[in-house]
C-alpha positions as CSV (number, residue, x, y, z in Angstrom):
1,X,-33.0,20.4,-23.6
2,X,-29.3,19.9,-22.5
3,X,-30.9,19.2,-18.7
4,X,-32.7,16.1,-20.5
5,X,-29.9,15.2,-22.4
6,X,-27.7,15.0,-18.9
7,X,-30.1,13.4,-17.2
8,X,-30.7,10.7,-20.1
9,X,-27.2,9.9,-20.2
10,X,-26.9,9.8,-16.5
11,X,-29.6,7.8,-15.7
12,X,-30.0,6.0,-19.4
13,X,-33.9,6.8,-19.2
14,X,-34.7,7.0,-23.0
15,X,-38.5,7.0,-21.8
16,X,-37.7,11.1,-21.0
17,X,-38.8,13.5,-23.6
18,X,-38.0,17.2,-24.5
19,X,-41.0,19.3,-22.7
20,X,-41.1,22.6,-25.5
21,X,-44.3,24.5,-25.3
22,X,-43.2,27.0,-27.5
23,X,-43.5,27.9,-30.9
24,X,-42.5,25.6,-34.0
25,X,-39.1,27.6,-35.0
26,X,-35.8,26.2,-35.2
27,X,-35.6,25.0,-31.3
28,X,-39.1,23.9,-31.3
29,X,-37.9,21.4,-34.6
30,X,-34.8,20.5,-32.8
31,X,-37.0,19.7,-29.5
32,X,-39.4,17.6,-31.8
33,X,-36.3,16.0,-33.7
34,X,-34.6,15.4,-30.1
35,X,-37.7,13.7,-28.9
36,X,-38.0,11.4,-32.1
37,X,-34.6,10.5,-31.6
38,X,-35.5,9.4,-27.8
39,X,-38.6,7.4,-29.0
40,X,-36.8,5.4,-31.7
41,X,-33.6,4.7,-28.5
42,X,-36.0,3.6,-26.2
43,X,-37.6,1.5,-28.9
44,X,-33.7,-0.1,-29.5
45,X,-32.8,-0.4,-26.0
46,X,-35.7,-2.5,-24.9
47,X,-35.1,-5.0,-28.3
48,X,-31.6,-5.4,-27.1
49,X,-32.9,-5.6,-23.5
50,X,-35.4,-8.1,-24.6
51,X,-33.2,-10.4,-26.7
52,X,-30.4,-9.8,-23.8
53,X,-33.4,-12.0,-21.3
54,X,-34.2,-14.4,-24.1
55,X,-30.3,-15.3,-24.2
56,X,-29.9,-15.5,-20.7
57,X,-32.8,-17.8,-20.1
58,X,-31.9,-19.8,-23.3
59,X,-28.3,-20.1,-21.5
60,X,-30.0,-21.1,-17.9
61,X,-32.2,-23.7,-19.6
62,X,-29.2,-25.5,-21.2
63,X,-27.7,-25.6,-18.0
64,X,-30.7,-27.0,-16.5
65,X,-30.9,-29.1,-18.9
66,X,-27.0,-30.6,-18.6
67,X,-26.7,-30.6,-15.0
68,X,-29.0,-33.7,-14.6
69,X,-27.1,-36.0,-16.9
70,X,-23.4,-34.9,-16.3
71,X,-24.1,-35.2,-12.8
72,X,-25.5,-38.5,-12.9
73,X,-22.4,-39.4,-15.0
74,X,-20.1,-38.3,-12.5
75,X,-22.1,-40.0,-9.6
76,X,-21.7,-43.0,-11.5
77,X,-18.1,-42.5,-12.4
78,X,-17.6,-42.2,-8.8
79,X,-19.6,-45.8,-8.1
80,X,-16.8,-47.0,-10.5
81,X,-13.9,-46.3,-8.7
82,X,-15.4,-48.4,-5.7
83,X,-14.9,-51.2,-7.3
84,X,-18.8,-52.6,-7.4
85,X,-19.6,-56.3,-8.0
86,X,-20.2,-57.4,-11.9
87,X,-24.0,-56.8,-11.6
88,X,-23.6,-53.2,-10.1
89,X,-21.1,-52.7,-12.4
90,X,-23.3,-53.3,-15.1
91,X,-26.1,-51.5,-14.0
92,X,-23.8,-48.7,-13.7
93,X,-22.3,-48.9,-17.0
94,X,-26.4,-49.0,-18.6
95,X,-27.4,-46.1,-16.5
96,X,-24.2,-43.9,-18.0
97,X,-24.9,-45.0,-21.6
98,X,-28.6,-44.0,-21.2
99,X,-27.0,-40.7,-20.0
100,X,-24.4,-40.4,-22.5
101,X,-27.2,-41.0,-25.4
102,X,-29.7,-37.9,-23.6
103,X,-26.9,-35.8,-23.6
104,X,-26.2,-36.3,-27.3
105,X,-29.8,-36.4,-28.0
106,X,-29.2,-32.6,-26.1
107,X,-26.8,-31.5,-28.1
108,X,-28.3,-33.0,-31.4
109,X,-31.4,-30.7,-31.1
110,X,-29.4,-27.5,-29.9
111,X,-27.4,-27.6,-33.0
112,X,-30.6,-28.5,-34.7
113,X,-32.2,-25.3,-33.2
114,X,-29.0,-23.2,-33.9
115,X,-29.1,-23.7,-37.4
116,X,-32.6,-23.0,-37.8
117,X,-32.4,-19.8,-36.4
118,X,-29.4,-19.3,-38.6
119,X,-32.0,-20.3,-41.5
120,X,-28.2,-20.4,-43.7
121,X,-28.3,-23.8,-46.2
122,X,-32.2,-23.7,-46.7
123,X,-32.6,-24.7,-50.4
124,X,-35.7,-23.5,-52.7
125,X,-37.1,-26.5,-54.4
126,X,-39.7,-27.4,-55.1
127,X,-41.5,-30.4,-52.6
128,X,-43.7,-33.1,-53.2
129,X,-45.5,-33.1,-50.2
130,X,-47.7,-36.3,-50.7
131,X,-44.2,-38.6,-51.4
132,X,-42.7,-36.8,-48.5
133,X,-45.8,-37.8,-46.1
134,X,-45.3,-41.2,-46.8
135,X,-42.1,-41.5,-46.5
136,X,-42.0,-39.9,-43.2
137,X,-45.1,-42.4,-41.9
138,X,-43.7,-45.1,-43.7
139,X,-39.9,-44.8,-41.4
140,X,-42.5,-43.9,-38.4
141,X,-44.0,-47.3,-38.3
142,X,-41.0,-49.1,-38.8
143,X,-39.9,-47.8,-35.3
144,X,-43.1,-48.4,-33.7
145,X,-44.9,-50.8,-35.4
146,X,-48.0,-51.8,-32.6
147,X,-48.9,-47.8,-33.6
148,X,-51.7,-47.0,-35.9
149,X,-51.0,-44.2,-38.5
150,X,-53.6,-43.0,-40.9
151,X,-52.4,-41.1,-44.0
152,X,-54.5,-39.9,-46.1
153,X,-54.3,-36.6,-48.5
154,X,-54.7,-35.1,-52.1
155,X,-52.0,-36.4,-54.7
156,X,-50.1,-34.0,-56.5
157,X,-49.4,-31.4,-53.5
158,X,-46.5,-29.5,-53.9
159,X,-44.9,-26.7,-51.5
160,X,-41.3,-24.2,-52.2
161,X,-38.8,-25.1,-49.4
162,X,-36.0,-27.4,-48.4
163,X,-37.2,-30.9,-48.3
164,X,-34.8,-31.9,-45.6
165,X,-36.6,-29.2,-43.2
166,X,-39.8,-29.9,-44.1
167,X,-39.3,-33.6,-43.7
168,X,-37.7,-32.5,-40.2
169,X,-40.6,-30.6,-39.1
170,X,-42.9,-33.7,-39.5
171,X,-40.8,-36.4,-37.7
172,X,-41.4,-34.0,-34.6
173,X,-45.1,-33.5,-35.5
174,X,-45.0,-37.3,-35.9
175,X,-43.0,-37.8,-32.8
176,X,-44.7,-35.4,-30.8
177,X,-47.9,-37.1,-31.1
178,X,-46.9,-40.7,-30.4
179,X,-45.1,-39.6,-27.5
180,X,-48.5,-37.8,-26.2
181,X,-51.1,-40.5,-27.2
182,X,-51.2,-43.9,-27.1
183,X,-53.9,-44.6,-30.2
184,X,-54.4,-44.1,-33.9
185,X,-52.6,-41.2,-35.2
186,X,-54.2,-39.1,-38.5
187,X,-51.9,-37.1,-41.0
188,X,-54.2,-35.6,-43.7
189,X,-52.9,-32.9,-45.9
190,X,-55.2,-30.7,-48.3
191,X,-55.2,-27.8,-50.9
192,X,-56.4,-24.8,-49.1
193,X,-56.2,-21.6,-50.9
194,X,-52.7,-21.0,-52.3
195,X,-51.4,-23.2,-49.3
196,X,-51.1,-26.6,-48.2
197,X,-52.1,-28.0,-45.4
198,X,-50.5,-30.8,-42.9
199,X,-52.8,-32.1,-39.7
200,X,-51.3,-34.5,-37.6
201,X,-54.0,-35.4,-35.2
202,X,-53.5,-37.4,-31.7
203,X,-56.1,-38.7,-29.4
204,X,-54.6,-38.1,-26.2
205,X,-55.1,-36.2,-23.1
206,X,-55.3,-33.3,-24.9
207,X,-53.3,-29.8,-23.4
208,X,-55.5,-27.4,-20.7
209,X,-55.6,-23.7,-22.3
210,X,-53.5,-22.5,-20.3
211,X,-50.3,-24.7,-21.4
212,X,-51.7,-24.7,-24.7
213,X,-50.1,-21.0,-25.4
214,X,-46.6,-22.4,-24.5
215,X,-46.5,-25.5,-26.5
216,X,-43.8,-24.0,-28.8
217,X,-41.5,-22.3,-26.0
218,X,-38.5,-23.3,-25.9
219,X,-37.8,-26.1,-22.7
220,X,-41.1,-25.8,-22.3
221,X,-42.8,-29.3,-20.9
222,X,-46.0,-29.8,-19.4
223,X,-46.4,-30.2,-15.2
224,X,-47.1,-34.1,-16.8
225,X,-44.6,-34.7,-19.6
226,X,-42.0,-35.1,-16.7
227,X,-42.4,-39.4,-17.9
228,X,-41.7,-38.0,-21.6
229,X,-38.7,-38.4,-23.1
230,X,-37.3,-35.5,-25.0
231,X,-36.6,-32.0,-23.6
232,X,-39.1,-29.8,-24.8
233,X,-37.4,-28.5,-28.2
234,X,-38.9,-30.0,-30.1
235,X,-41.8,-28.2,-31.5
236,X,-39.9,-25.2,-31.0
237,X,-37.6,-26.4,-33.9
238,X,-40.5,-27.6,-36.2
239,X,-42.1,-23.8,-35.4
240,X,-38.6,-21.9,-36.6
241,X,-38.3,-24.5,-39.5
242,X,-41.9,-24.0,-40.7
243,X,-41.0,-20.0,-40.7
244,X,-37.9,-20.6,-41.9
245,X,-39.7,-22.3,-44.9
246,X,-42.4,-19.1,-45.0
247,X,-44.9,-21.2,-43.2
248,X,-47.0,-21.1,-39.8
249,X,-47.4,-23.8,-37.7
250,X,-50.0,-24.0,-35.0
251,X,-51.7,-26.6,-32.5
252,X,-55.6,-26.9,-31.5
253,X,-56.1,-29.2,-28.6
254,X,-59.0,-30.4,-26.6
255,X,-58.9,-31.8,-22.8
256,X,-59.9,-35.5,-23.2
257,X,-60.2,-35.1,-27.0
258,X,-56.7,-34.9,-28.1
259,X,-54.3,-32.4,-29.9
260,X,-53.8,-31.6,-33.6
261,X,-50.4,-29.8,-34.9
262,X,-51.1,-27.6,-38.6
263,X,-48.6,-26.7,-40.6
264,X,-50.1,-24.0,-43.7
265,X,-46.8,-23.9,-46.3
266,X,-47.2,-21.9,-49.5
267,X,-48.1,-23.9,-52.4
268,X,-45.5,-23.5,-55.6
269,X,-46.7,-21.6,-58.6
């Protein structure tokens, strides 16, 4: 047993156990005891190794995601200083504000994502979903008005959250599938057990199987979504807000047939 113990602490291999063959007196408890204590260390040190990777890929993404902006900023900055005709010069200045605006747009959905993972300042009210709907397709015409949006759904629908998340979660839905699709979109929400239910349907180019799985990674984007605005946060927020809210979200998709995002949120009372 102190052999192990060495060897553990040299080599930090909590997957080594305790081999006792002998009979169940005191060392044969202490050898079961010691073992039990390795299994529940192993089980700690691969969380923290885990979450360690998830942190260190969430920091490499960001980085990703910055470099392309600031970089174009400081090319540009650099186009500046040579004194370009008027017209260059205001090409120049556009293409730096469109940068400036994606790096806020960056920044505005990390915070987003921050706090949501924080899940601090979610209020428990209760939320009429059927208002909420239409407000939310109501401010999504406005901003694209040539778009077709369907709502239709039960009256008298309400769910126990925060109404600002909730109301954040489907202005991505929303967002997600105008940005993927380029006809009619279909929100319906139901009664469906002790839950209520949100679809946002598209009629797009659907997502293969194999991307399907990832939809809700974090910088995930699609090999064609490179066209797309956004950087691929998105439905990873409305996922951690719909948890947040003690909800699931999930999204169905056909090649050629489309996609549809459902969100299930418990029903008050």
């Amino acid at each position: 047993m102190t052999r192990t113990a060495k060897e553990i602490g040299e080599e930090r291999d909590f997957s080594r156990r305790v081999e006792y063959a002998g009979p169940q007196d005191e060392v044969g408890q202490l050898a079961s005891t010691f073992n039990a204590m390795l299994t529940r260390l192993q089980d700690a040190f691969q969380k923290v190794g885990h979450s360690s990777q998830i942190q260190r890929d969430f920091v490499a993404d960001v980085s990703h995601e910055l470099r392309t902006p600031l970089t174009t900023l400081r090319g540009n900055l650099g186009l500046l200083r040579r004194k370009p005709s008027d017209e260059e010069q205001t090409d120049i200045l556009n293409d730096m504000v469109d940068e400036s605006d994606r790096l806020i747009r960056l920044v505005n959905d990390l915070l987003l994502l921050a706090r949501a993972d924080a899940g601090r300042g979610l209020a428990k009210e209760s939320v009429d979903v059927s208002s909420l709907l239409e407000e939310v397709v109501r401010q999504t015409r406005l901003l694209d008005p040539q778009r077709t949006i369907q709502l239709e759904g039960a009256d008298q629908l309400h769910v126990m959250g925060d109404r600002d998340a909730l109301k954040q979660v489907l202005i991505i839905a929303l967002d997600n599938a105008l940005k993927h699709s380029s006809g009619a979109i279909e929100v319906t929400s139901k009664k469906l057990g002790r839950q209520v239910e949100i679809r946002v349907q598209d009629h797009g180019d659907g997502i293969p199987p194999e991307r399907l799985e990832h939809v809700f990674d974090r910088f995930y984007r699609g090999d064609d979504s490179a066209s797309i605005p956004g950087f691929g946060l998105g439905l990873s927020i409305a996922k951690t807000l719909t948890e947040r809210l003690g909800g699931e979200i999930q999204m169905q998709s056909e090649v050629g047939r489309g996609s549809t995002l459902i969100l299930r949120l418990p029903m008050v009372g």
